[in-house]
C-alpha positions as CSV (number, residue, x, y, z in Angstrom):
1,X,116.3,163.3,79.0
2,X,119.1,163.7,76.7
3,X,117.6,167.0,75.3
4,X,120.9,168.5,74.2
5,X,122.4,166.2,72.5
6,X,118.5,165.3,70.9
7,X,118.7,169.0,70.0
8,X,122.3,168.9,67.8
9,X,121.0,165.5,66.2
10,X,117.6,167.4,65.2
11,X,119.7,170.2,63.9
12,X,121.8,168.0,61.7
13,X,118.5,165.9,60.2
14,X,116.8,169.3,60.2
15,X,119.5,170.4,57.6
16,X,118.6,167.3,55.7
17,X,114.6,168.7,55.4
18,X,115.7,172.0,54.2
19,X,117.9,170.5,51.5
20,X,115.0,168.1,50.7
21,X,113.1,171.8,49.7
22,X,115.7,172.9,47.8
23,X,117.1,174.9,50.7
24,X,120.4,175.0,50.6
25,X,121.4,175.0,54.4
26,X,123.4,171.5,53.5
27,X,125.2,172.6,50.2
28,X,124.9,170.4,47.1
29,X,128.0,170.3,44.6
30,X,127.2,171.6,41.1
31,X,126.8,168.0,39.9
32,X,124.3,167.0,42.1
33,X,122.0,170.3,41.2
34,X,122.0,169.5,38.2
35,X,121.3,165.8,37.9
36,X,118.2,166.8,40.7
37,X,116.6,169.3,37.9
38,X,116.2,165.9,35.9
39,X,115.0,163.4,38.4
40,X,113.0,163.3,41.8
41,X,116.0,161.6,43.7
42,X,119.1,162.9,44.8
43,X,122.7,161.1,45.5
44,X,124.7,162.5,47.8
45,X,128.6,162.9,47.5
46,X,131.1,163.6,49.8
47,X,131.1,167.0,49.8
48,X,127.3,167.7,49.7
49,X,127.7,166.7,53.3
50,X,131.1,167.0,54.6
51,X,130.5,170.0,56.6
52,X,127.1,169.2,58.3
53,X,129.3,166.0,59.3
54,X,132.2,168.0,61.2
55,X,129.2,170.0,62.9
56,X,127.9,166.8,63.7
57,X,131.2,165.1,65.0
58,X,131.5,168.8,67.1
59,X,128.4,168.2,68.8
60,X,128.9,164.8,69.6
61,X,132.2,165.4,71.4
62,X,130.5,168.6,73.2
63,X,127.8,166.3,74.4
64,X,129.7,163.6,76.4
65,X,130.4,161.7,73.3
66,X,134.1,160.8,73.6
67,X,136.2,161.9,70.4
68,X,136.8,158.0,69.2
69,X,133.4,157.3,69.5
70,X,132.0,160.6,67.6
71,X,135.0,159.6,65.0
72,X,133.3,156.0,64.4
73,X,129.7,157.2,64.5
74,X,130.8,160.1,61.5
75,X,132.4,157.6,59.4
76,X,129.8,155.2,59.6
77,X,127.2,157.5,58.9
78,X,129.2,158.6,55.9
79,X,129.6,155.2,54.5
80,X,125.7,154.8,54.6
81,X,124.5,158.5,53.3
82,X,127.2,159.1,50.4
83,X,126.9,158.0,46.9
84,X,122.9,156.4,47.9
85,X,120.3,157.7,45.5
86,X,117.5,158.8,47.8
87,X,113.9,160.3,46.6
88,X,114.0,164.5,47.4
89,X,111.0,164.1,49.4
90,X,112.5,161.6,51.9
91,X,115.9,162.6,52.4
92,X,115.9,163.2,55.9
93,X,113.8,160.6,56.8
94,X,116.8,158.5,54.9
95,X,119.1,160.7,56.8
96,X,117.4,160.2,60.5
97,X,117.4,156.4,59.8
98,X,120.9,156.0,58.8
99,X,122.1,157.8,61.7
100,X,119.6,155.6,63.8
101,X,121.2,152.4,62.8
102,X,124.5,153.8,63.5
103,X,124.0,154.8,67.3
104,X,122.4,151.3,67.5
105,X,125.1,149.4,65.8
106,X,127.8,151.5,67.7
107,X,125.7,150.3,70.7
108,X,125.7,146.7,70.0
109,X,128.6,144.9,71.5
110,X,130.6,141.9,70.7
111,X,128.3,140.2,73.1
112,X,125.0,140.3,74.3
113,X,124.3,139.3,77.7
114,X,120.8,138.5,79.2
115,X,121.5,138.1,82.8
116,X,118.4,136.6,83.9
117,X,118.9,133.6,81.3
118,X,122.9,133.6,82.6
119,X,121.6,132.9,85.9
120,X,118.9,130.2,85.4
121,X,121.3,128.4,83.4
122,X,124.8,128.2,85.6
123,X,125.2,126.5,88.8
124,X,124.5,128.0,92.1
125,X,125.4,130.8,93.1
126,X,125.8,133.0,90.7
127,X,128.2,135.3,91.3
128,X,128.0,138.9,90.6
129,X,131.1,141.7,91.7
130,X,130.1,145.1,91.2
131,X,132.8,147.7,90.9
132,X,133.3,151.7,90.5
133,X,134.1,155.0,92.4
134,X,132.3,156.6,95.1
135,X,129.0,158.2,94.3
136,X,127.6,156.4,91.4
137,X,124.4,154.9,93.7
138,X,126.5,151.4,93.3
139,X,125.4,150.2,96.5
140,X,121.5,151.8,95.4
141,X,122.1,149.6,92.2
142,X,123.0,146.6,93.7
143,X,119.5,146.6,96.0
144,X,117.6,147.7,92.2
145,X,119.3,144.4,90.6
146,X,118.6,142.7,94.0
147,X,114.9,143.5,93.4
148,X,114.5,142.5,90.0
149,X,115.7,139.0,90.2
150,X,113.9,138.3,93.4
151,X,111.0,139.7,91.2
152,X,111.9,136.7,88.4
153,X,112.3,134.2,91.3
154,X,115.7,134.0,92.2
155,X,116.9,134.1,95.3
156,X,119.6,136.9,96.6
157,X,122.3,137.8,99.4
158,X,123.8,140.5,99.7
159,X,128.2,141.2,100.4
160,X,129.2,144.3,102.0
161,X,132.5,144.3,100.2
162,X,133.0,148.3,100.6
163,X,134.8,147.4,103.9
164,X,136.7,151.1,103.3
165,X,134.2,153.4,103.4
166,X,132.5,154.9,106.5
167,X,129.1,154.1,106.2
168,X,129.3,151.8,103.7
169,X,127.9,148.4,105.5
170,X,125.2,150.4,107.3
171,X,124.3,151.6,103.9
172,X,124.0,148.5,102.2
173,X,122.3,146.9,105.5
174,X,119.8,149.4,105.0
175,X,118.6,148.2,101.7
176,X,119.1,144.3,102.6
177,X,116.5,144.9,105.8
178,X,114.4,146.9,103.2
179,X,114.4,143.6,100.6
180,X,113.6,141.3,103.3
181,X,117.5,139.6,102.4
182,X,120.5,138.5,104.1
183,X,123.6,140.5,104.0
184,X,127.2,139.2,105.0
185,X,129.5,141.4,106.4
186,X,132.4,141.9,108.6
187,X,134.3,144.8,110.6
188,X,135.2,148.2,108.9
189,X,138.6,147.7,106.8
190,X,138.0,144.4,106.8
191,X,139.4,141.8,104.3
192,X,137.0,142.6,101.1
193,X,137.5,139.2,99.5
194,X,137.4,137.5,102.6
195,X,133.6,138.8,103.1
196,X,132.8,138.2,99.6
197,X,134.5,134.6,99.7
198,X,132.0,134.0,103.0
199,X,128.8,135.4,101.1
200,X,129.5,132.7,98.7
201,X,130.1,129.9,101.2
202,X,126.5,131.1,103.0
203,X,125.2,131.4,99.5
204,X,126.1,127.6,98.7
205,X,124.7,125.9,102.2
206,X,121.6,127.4,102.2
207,X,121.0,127.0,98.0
208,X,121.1,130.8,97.2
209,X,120.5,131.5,93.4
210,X,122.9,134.5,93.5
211,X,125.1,136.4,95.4
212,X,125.4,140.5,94.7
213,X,129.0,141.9,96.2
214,X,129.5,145.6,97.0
215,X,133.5,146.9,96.7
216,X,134.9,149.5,97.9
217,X,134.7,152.9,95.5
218,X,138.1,154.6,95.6
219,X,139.2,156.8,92.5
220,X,139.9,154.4,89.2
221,X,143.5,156.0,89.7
222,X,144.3,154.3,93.0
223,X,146.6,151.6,92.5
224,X,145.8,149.8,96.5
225,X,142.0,149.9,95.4
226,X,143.6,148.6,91.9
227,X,144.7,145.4,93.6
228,X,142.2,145.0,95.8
229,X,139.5,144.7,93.1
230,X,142.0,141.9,91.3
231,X,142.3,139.9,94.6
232,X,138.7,139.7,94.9
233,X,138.4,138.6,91.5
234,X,141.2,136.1,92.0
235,X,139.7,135.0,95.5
236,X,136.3,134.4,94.4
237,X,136.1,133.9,90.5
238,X,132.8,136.1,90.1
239,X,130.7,135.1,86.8
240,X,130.0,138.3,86.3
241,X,132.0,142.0,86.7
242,X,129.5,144.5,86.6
243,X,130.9,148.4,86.1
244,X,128.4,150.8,87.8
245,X,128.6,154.3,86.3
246,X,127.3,157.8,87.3
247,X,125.7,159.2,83.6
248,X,125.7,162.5,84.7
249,X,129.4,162.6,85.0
250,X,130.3,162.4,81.3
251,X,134.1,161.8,80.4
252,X,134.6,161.1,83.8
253,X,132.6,157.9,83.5
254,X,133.9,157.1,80.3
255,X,137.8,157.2,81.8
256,X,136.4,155.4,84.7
257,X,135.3,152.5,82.7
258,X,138.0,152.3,80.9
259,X,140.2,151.9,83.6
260,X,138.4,149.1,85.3
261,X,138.2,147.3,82.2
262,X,141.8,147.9,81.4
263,X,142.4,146.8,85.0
264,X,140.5,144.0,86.2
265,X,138.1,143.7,82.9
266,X,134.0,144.2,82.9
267,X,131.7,141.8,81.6
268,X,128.7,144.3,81.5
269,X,127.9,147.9,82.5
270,X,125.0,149.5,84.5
271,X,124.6,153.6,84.1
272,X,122.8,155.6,87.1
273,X,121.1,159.0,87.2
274,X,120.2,158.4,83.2
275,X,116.4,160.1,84.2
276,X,118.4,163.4,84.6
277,X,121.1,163.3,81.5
278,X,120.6,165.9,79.4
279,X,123.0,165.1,77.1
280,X,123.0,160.8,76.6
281,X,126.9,160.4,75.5
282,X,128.4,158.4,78.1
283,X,126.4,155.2,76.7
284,X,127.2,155.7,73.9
285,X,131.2,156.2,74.1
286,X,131.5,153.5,77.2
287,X,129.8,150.8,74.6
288,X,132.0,151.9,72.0
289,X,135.2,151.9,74.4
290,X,134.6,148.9,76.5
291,X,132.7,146.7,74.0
292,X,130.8,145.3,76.5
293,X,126.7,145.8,76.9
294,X,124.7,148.2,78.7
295,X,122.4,145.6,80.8
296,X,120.7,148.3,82.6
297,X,119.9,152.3,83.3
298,X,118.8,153.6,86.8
299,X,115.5,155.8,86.0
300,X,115.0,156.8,89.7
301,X,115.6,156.4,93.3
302,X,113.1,153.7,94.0
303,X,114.2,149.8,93.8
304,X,111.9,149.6,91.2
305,X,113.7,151.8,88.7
306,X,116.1,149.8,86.9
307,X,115.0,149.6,83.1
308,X,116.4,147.1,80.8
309,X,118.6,149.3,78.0
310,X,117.7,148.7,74.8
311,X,119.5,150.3,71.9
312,X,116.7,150.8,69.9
313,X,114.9,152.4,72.3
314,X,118.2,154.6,73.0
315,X,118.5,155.5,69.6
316,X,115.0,156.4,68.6
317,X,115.3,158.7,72.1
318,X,118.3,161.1,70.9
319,X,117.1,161.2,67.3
320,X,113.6,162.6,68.1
């Protein structure tokens, strides 16, 4: 998981290490030679490290990180490595952990959301929209977020709002009779707020804790699918917009999000398939872009492979 992009980050700290030895793979200016013949520590300037940083920013962008993103992360991670005295012997350790705790801050939104503590303390039902394009395993990741409440005892039904796609209702039938939960539905191409609006009605008579609504998965670009997403929202009022992206997808994912949050506007975000990304840089740059959290990452097929996302854990992943 995330191997290449791991593999560009190790390269950079790595030419932290040989500078550490006196190796000159990260060049020091004349000043800084001479001032590390006298003392055990070292203080960086500017252009000691100006060109491992462009390597650095090159890699990003080549691993999925989107070019404002890889911009911030650089210039943060300049602001905390130049002009710091650091002890020889641990300058890449000081290098590793200052590029840590910029992945985590750039990770960090404006606002954290716990859902589980949203839930338990808002009236009944909660309601939770859950948007993107076709072949993210959105439907998949509504039955995973399905599991985990019921898990934390909540109760769940299910709206098959993707009233577009053939397939779509059996598909998220499927994983309702699987869950042992009701799903509401109606007839293909079908009103989607209308069968959202009755999941919430069903959801209210019989006390439901929450209700999870499908949409329809049409390409961010489609202006009908556009307006079909904001009628739902205006039909229904959801508590929560959820923005379900493929990992593996990259810059794709990215524009996707940004769309729908330009659009209709994301309260949180949910990336599949990240078990398989070799590369990491769509959380990164949809964090950045959107500001909004990462609540979860798919890590398999099964219902039980939703994993909380945790910056810290993210970060101490991709820098080894």
């Amino acid at each position: 998981m995330f191997n290449l992009l791991k593999e560009k980050i190790q390269r950079f700290i790595g030419r932290a290490e040989e500078n550490a030895s006196e190796e000159k793979t990260v060049k020091l200016s004349a000043a800084t030679q001479i001032k590390g013949l006298l003392k055990s520590s070292v203080t960086l300037t500017d252009n000691d490290v100006s060109d491992a940083l462009s390597d650095l920013e090159m890699d990003l962008i080549g691993n999925d990180v989107a070019m404002e993103a890889a911009g911030a992360i650089i210039n943060e991670l300049r602001k905390k490595i130049v002009g710091r005295e650091v002890d020889k012997g641990s300058l890449d350790q000081f290098i590793k952990d200052s590029l840590k705790q910029t992945i985590i801050e750039v990770l960090t939104p404006e606002k954290e959301v716990d859902l589980l503590d949203q839930i338990k303390n808002s009236p009944k039902p909660y309601k939770i929209v859950f948007f993107g394009v076709n072949g993210t395993g959105k439907t998949t990741t509504i039955a995973k977020v399905a599991r985990h409440l019921m898990d934390n005892g909540l109760s769940v039904v299910l709206a098959a709002g993707d009233t577009f796609r053939a397939g779509a209702i059996e598909q998220i039938e499927t994983h309702a009779e699987a869950l042992g939960v009701r799903v509401i539905r109606h007839q293909k191409s079908g009103d989607s707020a209308a069968v959202i609006f009755d999941a919430i009605e069903h959801a209210k008579a019989r006390n439901i804790d929450v209700v999870l609504a499908d949409t329809a998965g049409r390409m961010q670009t489609n202006v009908n699918l556009m307006d079909e997403m904001k009628k739902i929202i205006r039909v229904n009022k959801p508590d929560m917009r959820i923005f379900v992206g493929d990992s593996l997808t990259g810059n794709d994912a990215i524009e996707q999000a940004e769309r729908f949050h330009k659009e209709i506007g994301i309260d949180a975000v949910i990336l599949t398939k990240m078990d398989a990304d070799s590369k990491g840089g769509s959380a990164l740059s949809i964090s950045y872009i959107t500001k909004r959290p990462i609540i979860f990452i798919g890590m398999g097929q099964k219902y039980g492979d939703l994993k909380r996302f945790d910056s810290v854990w993210f970060a101490e992943q991709i820098t080894g």
